[in-house]
C-alpha positions in Angstrom: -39.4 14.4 -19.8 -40.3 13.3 -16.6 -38.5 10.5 -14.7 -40.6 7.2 -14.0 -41.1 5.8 -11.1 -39.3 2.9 -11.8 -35.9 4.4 -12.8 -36.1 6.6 -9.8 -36.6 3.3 -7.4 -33.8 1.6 -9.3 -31.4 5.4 -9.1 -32.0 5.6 -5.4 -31.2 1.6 -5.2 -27.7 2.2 -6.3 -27.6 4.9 -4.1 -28.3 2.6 -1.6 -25.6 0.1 -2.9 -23.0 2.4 -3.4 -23.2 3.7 -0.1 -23.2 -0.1 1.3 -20.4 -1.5 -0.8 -18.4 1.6 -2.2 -17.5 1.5 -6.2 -17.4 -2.4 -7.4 -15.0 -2.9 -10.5 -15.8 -7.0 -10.6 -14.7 -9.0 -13.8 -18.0 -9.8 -15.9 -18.0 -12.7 -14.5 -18.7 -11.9 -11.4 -21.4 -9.2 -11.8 -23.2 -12.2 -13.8 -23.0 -14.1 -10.8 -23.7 -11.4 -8.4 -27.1 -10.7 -10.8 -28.1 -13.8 -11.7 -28.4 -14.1 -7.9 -30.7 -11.3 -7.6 -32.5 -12.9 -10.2 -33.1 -16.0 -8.4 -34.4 -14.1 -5.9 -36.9 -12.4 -8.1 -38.0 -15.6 -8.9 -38.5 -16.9 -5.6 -40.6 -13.5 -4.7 -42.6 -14.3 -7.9 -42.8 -18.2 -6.8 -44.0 -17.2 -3.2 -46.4 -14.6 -4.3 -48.4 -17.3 -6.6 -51.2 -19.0 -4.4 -53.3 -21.2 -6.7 -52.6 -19.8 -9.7 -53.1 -16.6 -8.6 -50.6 -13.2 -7.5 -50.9 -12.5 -4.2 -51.1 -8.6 -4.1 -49.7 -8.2 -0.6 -46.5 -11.0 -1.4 -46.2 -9.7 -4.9 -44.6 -6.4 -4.0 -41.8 -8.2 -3.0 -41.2 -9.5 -6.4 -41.2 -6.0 -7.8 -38.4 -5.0 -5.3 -36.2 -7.7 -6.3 -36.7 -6.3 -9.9 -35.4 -2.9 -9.1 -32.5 -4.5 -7.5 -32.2 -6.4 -10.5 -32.0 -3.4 -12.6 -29.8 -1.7 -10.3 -27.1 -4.4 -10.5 -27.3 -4.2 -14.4 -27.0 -0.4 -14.1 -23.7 -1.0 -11.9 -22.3 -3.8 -13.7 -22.0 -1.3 -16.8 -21.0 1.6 -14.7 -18.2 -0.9 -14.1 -17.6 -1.7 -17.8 -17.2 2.0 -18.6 -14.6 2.8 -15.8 -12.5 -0.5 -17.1 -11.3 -1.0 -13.6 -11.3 -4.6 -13.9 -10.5 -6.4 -11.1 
């Protein structure tokens, strides 16, 4: 089966984190914190994009990014889990 476009975007994001931050072993705790931030900010992309009621299609893209980030975050924070490197 073909890989989407979505989990490609949200592979190649924690690419991109990995190569920025190295392996993170964070307590749960902390990887809620560290994605319930990049939550919020999917939520402010989503707030900014609405103009009257409606989804801006140029500001909404943003809110999409924020998502994959989202899931990318969720995707390291149980990469974490499984190597039980705790910190």
């Amino acid at each position: 089966m073909k890989e989407s476009v979505a989990l490609s975007n949200v592979k190649h994001e924690r690419k991109r984190q990995d190569a920025k931050w190295g392996e993170q072993n964070h307590k749960p705790s902390t990887w809620l914190m560290i994605l319930g931030e990049e939550v919020g900010e999917a939520n402010k992309a989503a707030l900014e994009a609405m103009i009257n009621g409606k989804f801006q299609e140029d500001l909404i893209v943003k809110y999409r990014d924020e998502l994959v980030q989202v899931a990318a975050v969720a995707v390291a924070a149980v990469e974490a889990f499984d190597r039980g490197k705790w910190k």
